[in-house]
Structures are given as C-alpha cells and as structure tokens.
PDB file of N, CA, C and O in Angstrom:
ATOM      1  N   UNK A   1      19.531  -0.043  14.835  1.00  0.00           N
ATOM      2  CA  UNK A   1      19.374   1.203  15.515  1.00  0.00           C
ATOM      3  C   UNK A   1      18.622   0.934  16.810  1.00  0.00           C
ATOM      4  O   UNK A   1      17.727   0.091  16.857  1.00  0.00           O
ATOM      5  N   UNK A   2      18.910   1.491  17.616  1.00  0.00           N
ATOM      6  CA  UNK A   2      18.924   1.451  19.362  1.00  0.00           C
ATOM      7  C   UNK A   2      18.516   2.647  19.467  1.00  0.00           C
ATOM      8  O   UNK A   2      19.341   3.556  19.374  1.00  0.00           O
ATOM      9  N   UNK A   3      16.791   3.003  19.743  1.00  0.00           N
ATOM     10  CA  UNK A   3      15.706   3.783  20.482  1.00  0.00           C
ATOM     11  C   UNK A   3      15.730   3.844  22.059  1.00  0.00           C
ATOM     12  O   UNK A   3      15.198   2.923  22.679  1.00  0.00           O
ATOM     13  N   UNK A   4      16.283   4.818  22.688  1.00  0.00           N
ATOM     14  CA  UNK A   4      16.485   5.411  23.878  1.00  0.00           C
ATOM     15  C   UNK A   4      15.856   6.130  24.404  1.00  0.00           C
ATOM     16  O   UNK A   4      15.370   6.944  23.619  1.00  0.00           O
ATOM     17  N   UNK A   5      15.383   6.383  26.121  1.00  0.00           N
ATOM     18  CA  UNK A   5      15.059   7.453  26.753  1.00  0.00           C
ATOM     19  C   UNK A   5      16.265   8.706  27.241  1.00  0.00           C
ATOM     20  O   UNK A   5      17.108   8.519  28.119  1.00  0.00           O
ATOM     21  N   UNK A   6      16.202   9.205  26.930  1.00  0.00           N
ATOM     22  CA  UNK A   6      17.782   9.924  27.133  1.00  0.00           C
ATOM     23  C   UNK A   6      18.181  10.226  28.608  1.00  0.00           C
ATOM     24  O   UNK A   6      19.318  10.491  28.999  1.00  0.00           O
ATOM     25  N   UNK A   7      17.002  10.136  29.386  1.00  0.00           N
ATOM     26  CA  UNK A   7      17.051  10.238  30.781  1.00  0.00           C
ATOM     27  C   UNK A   7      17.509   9.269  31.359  1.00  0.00           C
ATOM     28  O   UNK A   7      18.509   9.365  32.070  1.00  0.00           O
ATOM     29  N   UNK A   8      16.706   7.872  31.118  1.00  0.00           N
ATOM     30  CA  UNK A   8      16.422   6.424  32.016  1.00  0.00           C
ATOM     31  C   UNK A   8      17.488   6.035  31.700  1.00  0.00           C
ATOM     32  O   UNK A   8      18.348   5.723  32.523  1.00  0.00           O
ATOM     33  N   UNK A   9      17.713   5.948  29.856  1.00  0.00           N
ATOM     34  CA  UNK A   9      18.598   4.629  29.371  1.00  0.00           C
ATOM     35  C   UNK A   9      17.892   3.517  28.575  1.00  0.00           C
ATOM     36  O   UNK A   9      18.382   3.052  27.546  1.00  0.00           O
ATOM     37  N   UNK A  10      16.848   3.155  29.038  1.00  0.00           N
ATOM     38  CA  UNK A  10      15.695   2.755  28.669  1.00  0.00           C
ATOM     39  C   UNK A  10      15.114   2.590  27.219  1.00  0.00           C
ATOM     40  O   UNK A  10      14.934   3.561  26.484  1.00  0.00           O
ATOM     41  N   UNK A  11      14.858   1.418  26.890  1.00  0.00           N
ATOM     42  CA  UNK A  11      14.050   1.041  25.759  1.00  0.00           C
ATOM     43  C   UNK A  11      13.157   1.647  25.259  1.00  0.00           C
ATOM     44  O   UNK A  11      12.120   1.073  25.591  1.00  0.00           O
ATOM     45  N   UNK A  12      12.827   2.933  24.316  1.00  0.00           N
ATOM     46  CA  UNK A  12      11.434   3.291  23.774  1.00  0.00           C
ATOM     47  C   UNK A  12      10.379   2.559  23.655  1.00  0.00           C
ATOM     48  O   UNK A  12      10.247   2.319  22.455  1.00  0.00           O
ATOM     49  N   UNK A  13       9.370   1.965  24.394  1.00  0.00           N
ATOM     50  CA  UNK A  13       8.272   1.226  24.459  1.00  0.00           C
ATOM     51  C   UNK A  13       7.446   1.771  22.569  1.00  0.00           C
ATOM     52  O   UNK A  13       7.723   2.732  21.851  1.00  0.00           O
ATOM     53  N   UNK A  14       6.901   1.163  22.465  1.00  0.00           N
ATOM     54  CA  UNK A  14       6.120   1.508  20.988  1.00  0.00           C
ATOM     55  C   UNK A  14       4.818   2.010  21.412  1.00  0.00           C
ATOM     56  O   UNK A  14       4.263   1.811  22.493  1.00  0.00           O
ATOM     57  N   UNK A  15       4.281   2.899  20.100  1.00  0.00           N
ATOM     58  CA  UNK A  15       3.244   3.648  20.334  1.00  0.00           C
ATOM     59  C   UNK A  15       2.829   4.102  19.158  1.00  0.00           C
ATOM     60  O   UNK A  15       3.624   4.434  18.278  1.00  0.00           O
ATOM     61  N   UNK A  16       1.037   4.185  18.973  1.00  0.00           N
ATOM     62  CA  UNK A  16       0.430   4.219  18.139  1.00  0.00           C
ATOM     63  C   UNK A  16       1.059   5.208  17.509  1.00  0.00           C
ATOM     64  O   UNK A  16       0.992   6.222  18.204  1.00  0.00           O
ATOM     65  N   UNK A  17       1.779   5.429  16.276  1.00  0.00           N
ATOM     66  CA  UNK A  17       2.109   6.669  15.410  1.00  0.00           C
ATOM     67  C   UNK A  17       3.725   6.335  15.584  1.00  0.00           C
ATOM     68  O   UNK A  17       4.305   7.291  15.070  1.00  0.00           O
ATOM     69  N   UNK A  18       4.298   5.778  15.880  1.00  0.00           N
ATOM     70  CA  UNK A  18       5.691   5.908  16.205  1.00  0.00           C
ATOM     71  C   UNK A  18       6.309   5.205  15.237  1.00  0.00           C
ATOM     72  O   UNK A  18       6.154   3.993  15.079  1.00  0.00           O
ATOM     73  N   UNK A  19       7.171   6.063  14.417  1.00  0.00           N
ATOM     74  CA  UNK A  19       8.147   5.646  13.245  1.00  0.00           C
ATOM     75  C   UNK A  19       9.334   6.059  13.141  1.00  0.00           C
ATOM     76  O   UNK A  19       9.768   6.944  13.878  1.00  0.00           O
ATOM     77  N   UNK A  20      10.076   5.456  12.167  1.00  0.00           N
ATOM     78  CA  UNK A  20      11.830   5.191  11.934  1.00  0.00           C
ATOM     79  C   UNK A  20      11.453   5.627  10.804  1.00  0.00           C
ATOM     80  O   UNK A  20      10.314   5.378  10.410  1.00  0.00           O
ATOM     81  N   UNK A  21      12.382   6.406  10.010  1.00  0.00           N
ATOM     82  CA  UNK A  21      12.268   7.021   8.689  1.00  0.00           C
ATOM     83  C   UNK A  21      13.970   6.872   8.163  1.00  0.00           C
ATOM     84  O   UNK A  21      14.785   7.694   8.581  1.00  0.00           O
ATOM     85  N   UNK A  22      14.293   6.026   7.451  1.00  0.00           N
ATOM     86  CA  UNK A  22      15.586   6.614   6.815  1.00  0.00           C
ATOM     87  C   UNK A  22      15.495   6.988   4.934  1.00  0.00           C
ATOM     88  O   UNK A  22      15.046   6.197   4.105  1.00  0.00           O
ATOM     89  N   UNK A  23      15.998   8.252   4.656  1.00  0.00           N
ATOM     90  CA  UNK A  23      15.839   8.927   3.478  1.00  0.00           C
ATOM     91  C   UNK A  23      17.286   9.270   2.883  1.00  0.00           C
ATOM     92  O   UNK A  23      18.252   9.800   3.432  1.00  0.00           O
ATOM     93  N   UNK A  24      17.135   8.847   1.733  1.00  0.00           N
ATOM     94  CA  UNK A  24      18.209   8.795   1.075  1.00  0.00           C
ATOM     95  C   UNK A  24      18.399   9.611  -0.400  1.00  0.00           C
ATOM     96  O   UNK A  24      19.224   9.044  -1.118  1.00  0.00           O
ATOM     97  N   UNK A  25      18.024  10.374  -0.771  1.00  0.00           N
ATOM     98  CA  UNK A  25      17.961  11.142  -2.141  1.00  0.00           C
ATOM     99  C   UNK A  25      16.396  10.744  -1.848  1.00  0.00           C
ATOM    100  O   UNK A  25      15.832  10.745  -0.754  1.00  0.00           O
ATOM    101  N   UNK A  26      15.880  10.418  -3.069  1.00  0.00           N
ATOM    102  CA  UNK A  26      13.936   9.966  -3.016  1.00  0.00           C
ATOM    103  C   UNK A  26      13.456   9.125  -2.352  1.00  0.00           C
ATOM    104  O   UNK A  26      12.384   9.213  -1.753  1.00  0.00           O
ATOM    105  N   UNK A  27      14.593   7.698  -2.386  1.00  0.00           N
ATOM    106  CA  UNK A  27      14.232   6.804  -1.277  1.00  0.00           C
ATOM    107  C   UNK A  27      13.995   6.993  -0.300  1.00  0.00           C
ATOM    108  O   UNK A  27      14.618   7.713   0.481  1.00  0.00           O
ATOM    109  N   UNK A  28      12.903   6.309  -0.083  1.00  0.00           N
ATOM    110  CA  UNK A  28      12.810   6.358   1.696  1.00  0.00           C
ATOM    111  C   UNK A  28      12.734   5.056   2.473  1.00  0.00           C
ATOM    112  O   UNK A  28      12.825   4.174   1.619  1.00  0.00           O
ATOM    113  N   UNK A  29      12.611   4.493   3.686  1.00  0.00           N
ATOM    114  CA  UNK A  29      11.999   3.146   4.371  1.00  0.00           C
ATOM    115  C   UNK A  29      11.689   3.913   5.626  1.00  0.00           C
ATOM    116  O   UNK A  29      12.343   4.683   6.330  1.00  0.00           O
ATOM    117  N   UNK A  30      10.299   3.373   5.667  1.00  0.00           N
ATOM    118  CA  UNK A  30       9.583   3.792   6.856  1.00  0.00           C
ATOM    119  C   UNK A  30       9.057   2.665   7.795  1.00  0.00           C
ATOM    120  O   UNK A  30       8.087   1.925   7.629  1.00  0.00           O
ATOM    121  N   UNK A  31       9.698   2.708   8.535  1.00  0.00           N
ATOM    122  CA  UNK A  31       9.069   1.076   9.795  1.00  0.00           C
ATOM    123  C   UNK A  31       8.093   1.943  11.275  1.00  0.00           C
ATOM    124  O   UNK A  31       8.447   3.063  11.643  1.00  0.00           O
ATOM    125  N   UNK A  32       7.710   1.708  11.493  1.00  0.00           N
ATOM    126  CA  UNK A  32       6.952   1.497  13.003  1.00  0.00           C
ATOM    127  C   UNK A  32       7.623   1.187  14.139  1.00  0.00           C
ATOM    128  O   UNK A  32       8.685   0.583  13.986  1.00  0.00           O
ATOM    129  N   UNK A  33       7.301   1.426  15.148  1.00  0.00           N
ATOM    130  CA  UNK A  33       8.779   1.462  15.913  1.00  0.00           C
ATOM    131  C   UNK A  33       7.389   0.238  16.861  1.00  0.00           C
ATOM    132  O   UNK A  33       6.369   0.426  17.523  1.00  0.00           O
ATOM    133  N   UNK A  34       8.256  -1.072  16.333  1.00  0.00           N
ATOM    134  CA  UNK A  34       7.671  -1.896  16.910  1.00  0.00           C
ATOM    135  C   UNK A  34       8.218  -2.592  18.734  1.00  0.00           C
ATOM    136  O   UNK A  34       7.572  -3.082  19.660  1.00  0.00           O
ATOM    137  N   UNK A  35       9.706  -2.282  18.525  1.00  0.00           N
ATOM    138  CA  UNK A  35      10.321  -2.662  19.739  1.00  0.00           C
ATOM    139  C   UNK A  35      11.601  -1.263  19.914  1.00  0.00           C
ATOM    140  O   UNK A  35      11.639  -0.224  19.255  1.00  0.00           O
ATOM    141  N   UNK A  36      12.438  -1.659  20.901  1.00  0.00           N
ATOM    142  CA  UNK A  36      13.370  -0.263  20.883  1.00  0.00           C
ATOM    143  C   UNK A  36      14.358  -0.880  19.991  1.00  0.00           C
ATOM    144  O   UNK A  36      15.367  -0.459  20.558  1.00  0.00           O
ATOM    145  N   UNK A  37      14.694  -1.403  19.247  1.00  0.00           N
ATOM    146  CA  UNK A  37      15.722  -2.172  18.458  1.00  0.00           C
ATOM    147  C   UNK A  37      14.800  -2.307  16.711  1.00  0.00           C
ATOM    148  O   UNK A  37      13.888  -3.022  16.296  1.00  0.00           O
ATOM    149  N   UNK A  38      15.727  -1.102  16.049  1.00  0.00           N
ATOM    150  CA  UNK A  38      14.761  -0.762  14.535  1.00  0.00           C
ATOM    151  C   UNK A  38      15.966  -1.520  13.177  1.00  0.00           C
ATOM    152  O   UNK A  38      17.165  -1.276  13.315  1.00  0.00           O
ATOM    153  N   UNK A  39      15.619  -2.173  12.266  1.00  0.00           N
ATOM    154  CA  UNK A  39      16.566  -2.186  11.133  1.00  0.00           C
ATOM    155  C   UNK A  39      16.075  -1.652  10.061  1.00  0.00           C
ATOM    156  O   UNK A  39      14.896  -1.958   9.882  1.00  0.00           O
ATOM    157  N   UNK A  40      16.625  -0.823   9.110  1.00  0.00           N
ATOM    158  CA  UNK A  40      16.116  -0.102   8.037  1.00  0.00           C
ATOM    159  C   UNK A  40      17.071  -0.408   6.593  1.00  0.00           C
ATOM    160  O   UNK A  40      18.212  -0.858   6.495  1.00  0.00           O
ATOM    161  N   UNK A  41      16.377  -0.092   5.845  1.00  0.00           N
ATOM    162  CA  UNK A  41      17.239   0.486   4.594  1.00  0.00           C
ATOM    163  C   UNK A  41      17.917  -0.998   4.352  1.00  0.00           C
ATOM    164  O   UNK A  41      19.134  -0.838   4.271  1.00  0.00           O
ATOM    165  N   UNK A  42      17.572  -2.328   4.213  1.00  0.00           N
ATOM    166  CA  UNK A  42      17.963  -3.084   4.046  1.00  0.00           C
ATOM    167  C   UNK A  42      19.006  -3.716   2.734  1.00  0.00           C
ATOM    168  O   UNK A  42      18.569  -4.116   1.655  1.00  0.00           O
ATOM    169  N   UNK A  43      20.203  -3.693   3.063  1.00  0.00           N
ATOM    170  CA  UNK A  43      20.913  -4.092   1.658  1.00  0.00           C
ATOM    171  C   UNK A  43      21.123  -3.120   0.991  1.00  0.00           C
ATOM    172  O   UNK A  43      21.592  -3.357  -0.122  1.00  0.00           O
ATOM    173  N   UNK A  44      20.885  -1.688   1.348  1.00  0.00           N
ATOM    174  CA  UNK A  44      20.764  -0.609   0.442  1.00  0.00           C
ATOM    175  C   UNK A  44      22.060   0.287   0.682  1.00  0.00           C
ATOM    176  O   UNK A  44      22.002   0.744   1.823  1.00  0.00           O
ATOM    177  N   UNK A  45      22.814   0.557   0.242  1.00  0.00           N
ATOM    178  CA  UNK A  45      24.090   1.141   0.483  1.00  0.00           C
ATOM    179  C   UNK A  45      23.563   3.041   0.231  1.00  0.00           C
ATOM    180  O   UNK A  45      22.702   3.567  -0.474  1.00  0.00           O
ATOM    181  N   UNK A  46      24.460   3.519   1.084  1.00  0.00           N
ATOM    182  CA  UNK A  46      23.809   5.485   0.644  1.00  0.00           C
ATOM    183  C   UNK A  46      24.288   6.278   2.125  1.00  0.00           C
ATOM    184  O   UNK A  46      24.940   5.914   3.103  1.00  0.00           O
ATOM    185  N   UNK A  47      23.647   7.462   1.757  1.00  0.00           N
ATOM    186  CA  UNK A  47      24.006   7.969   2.605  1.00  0.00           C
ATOM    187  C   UNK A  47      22.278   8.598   3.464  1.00  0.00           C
ATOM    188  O   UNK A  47      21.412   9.006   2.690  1.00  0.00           O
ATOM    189  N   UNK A  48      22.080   8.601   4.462  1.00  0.00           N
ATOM    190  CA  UNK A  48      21.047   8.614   5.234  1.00  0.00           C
ATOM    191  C   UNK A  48      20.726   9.924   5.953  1.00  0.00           C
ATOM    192  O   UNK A  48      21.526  10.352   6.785  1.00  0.00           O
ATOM    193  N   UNK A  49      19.852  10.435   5.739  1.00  0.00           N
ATOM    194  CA  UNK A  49      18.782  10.979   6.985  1.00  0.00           C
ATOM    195  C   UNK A  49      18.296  10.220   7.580  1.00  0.00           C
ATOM    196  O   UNK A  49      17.659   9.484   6.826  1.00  0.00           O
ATOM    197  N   UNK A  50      18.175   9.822   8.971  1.00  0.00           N
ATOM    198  CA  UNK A  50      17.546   9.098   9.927  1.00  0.00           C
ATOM    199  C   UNK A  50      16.788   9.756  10.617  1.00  0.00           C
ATOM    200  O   UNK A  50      17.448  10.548  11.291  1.00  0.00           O
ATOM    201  N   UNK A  51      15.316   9.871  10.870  1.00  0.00           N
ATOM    202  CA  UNK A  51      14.377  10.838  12.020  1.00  0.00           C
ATOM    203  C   UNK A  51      13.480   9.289  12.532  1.00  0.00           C
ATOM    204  O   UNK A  51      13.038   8.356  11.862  1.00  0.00           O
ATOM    205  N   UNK A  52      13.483   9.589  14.148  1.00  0.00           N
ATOM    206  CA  UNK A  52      12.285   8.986  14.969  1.00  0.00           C
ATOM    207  C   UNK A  52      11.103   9.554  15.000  1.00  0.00           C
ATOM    208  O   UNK A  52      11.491  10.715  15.126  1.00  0.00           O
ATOM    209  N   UNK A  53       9.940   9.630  14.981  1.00  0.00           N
ATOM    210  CA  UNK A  53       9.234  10.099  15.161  1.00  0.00           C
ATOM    211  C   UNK A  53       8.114   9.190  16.941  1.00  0.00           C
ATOM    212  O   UNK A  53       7.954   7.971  17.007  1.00  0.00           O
ATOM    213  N   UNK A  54       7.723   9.897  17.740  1.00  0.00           N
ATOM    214  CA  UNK A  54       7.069   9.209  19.221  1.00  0.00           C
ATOM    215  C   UNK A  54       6.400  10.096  19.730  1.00  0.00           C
ATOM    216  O   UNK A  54       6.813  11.081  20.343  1.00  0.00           O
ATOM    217  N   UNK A  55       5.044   9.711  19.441  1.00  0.00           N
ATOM    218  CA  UNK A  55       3.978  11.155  20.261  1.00  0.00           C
ATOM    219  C   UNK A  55       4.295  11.206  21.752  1.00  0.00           C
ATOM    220  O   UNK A  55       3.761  12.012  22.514  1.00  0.00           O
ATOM    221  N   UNK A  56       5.206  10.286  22.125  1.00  0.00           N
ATOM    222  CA  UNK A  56       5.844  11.088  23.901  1.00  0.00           C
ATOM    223  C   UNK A  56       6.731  12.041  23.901  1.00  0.00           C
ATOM    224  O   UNK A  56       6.859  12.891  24.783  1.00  0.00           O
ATOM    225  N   UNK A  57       7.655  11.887  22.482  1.00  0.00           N
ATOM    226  CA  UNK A  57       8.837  12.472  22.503  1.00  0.00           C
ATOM    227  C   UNK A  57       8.881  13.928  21.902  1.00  0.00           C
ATOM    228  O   UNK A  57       8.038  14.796  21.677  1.00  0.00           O
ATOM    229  N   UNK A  58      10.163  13.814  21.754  1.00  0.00           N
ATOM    230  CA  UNK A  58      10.436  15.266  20.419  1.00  0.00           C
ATOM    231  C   UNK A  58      11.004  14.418  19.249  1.00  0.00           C
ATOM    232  O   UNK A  58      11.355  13.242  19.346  1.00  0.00           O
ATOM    233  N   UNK A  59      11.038  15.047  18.330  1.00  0.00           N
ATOM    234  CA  UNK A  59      11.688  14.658  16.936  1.00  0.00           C
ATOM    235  C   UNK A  59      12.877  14.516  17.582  1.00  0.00           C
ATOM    236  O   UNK A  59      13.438  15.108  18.504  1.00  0.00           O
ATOM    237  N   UNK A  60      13.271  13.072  16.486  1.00  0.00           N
ATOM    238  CA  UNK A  60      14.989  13.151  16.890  1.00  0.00           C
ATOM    239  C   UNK A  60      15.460  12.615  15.560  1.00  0.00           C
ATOM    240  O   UNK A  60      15.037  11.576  15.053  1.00  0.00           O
ATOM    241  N   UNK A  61      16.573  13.589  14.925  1.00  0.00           N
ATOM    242  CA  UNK A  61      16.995  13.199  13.374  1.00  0.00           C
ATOM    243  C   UNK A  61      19.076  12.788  13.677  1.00  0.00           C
ATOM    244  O   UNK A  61      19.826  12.896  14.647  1.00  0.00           O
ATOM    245  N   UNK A  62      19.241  12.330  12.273  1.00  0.00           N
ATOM    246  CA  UNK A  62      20.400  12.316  12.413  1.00  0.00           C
ATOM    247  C   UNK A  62      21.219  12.514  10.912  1.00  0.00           C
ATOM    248  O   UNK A  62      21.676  11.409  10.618  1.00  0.00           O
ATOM    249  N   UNK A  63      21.493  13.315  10.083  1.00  0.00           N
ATOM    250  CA  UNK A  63      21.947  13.777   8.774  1.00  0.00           C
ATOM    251  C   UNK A  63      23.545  12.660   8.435  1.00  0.00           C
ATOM    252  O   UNK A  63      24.184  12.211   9.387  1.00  0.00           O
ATOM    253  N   UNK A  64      23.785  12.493   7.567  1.00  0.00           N
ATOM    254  CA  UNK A  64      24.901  11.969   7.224  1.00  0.00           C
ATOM    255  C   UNK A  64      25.338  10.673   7.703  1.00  0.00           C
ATOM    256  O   UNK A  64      26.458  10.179   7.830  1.00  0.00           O
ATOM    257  N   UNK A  65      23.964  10.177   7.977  1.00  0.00           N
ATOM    258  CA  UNK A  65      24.860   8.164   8.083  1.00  0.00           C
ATOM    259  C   UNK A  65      24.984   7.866   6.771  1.00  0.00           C
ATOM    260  O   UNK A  65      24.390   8.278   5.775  1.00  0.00           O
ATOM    261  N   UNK A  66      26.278   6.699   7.009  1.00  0.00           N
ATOM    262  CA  UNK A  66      26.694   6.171   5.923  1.00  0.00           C
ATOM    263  C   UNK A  66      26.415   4.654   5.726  1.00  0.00           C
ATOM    264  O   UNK A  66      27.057   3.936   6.492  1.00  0.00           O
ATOM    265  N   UNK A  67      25.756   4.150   5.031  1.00  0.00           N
ATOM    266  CA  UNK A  67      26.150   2.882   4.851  1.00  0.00           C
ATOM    267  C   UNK A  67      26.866   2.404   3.346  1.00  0.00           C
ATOM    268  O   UNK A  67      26.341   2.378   2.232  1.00  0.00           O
ATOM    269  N   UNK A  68      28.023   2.103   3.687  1.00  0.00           N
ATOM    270  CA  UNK A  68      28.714   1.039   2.921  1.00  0.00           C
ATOM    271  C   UNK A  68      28.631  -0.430   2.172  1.00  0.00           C
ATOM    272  O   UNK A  68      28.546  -1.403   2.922  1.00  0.00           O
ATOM    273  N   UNK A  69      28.644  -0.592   1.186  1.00  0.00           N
ATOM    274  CA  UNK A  69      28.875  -1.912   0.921  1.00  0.00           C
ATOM    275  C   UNK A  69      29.608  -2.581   0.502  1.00  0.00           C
ATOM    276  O   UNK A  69      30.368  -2.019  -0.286  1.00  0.00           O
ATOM    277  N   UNK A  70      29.831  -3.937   0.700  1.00  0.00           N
ATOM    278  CA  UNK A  70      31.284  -4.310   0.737  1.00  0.00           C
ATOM    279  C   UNK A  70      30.965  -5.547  -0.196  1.00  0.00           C
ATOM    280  O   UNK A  70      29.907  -5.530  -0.824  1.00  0.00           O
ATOM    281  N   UNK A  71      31.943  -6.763  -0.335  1.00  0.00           N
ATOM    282  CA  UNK A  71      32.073  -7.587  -1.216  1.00  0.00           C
ATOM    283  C   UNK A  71      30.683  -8.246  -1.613  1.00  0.00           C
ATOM    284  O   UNK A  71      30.552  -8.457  -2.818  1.00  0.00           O
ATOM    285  N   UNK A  72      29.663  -8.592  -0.817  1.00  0.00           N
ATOM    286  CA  UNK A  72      28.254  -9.100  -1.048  1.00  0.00           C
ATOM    287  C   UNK A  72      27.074  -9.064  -0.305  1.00  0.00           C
ATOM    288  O   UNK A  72      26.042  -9.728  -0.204  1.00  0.00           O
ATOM    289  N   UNK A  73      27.868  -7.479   0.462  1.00  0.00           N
ATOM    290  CA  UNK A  73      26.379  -6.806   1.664  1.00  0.00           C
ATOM    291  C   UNK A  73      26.391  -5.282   1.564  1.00  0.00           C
ATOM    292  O   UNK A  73      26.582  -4.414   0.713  1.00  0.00           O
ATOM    293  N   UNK A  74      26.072  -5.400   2.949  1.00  0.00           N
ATOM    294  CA  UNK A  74      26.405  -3.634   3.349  1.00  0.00           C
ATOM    295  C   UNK A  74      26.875  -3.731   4.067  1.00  0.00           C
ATOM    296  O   UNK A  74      26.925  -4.878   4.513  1.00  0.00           O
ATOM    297  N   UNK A  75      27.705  -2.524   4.889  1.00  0.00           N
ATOM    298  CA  UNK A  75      28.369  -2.900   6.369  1.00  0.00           C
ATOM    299  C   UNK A  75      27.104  -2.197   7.290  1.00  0.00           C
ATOM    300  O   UNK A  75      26.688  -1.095   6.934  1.00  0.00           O
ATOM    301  N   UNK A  76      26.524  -2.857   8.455  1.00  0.00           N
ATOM    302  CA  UNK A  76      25.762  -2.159   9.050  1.00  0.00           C
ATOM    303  C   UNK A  76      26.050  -0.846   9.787  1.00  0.00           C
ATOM    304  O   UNK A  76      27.140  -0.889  10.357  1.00  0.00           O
ATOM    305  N   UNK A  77      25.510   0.098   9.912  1.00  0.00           N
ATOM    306  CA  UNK A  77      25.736   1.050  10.691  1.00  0.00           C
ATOM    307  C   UNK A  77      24.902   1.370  12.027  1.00  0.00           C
ATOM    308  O   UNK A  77      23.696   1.613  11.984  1.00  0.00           O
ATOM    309  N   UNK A  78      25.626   1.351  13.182  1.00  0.00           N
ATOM    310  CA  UNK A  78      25.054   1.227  14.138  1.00  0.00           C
ATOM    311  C   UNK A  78      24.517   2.674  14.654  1.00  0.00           C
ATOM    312  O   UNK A  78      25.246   3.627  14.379  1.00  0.00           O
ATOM    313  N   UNK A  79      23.092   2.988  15.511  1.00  0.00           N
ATOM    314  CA  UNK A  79      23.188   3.801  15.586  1.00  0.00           C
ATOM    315  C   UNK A  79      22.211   3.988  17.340  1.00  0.00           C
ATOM    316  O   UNK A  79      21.574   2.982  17.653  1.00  0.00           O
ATOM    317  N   UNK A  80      22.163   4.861  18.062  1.00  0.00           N
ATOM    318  CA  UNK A  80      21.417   5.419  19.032  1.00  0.00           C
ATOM    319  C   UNK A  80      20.709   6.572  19.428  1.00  0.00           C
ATOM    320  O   UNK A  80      21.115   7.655  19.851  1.00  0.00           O
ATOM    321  N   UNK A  81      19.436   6.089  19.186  1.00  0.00           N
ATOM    322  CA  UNK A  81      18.375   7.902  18.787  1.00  0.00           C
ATOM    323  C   UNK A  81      18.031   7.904  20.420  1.00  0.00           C
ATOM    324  O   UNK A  81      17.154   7.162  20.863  1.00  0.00           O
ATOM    325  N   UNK A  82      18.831   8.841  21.315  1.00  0.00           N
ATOM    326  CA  UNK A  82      17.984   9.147  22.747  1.00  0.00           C
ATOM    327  C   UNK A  82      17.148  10.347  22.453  1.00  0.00           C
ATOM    328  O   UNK A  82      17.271  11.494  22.022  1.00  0.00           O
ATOM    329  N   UNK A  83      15.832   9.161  23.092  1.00  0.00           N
ATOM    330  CA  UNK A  83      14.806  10.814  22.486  1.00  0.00           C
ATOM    331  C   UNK A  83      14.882  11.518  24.104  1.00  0.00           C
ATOM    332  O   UNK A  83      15.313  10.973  25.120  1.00  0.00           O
ATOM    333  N   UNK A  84      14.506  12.433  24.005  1.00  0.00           N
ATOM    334  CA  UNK A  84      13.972  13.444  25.092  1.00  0.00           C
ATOM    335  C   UNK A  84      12.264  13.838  25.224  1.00  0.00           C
ATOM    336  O   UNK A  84      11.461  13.903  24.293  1.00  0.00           O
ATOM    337  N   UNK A  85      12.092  13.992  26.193  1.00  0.00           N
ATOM    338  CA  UNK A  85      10.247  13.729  26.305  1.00  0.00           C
ATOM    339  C   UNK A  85       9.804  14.726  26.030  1.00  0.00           C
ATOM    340  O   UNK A  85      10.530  15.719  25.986  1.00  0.00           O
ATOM    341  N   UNK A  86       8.658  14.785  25.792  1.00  0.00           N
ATOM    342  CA  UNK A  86       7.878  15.820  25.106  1.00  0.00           C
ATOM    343  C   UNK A  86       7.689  16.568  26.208  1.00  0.00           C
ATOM    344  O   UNK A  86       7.818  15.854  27.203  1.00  0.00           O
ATOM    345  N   UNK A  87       7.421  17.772  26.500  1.00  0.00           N
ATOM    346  CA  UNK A  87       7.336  18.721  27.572  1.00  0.00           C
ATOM    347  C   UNK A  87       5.261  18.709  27.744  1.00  0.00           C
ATOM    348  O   UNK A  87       4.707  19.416  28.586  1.00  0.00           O
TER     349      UNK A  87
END
C-alpha cells in the first residue's frame, strides 16, 4: 500500500501517531506508518477494512479489499490511500 498527498503526489512523510489499520471480522494488523510504502495483513487471506490514520491529515478508509490466496500465498493487493490535509 502506497500513502499519498492527494495534492503533491508525494510520499506521506511519517509522524508521531500515524497508522495503517487493516480489519478483517476481529482481526486486526496495525503498523505505524514508518515510510509512504505500508505491508499489512501478512499471508492472511480475507476481506479488509483498510483506514490511515496522520495527525496532518483526515481519516482515509477503504471497505471491501480483497485478498486472495492462491496455491502457497496470497495474491497481494495493491492499494493507494491519497490523504487530503487536515484543514
């Protein structure tokens, strides 16, 4: 997953509080948004809620990713959260 400025284009720089959340029924994986380039939910096949969370930004979610798995993985699912700035 590919963290965006929705304006620039631009890499989400990281910031104290800033997280990747993907939720799946109870499961969850929660990472830190250490660079603009996030991987989650590792090996885990389902279907996803994805939310960013960035005290510059606004919330940015995404309902209904899918990941698949296939003969001895998952198929990755690619994705792009452009946040928009916090007013």
């Amino acid at each position: 997953m590919d963290v965006t400025d929705s304006v620039s284009g631009a890499g989400i720089a990281p910031a104290a509080g800033a997280r990747v959340i993907a939720r799946a029924g109870t499961y969850a994986d929660t990472v830190l948004l250490q660079s603009s380039h996030v991987a989650l939910a590792h090996e885990r096949a389902g279907t996803y809620t994805v939310t960013v969370e960035h005290p510059a930004y606004l919330p940015w979610s995404r309902t209904g990713v899918r990941v698949r798995k296939d003969e001895c993985h998952v198929v990755p699912t690619e994705l792009t959260a452009r946040l928009q700035a916090a007013p």
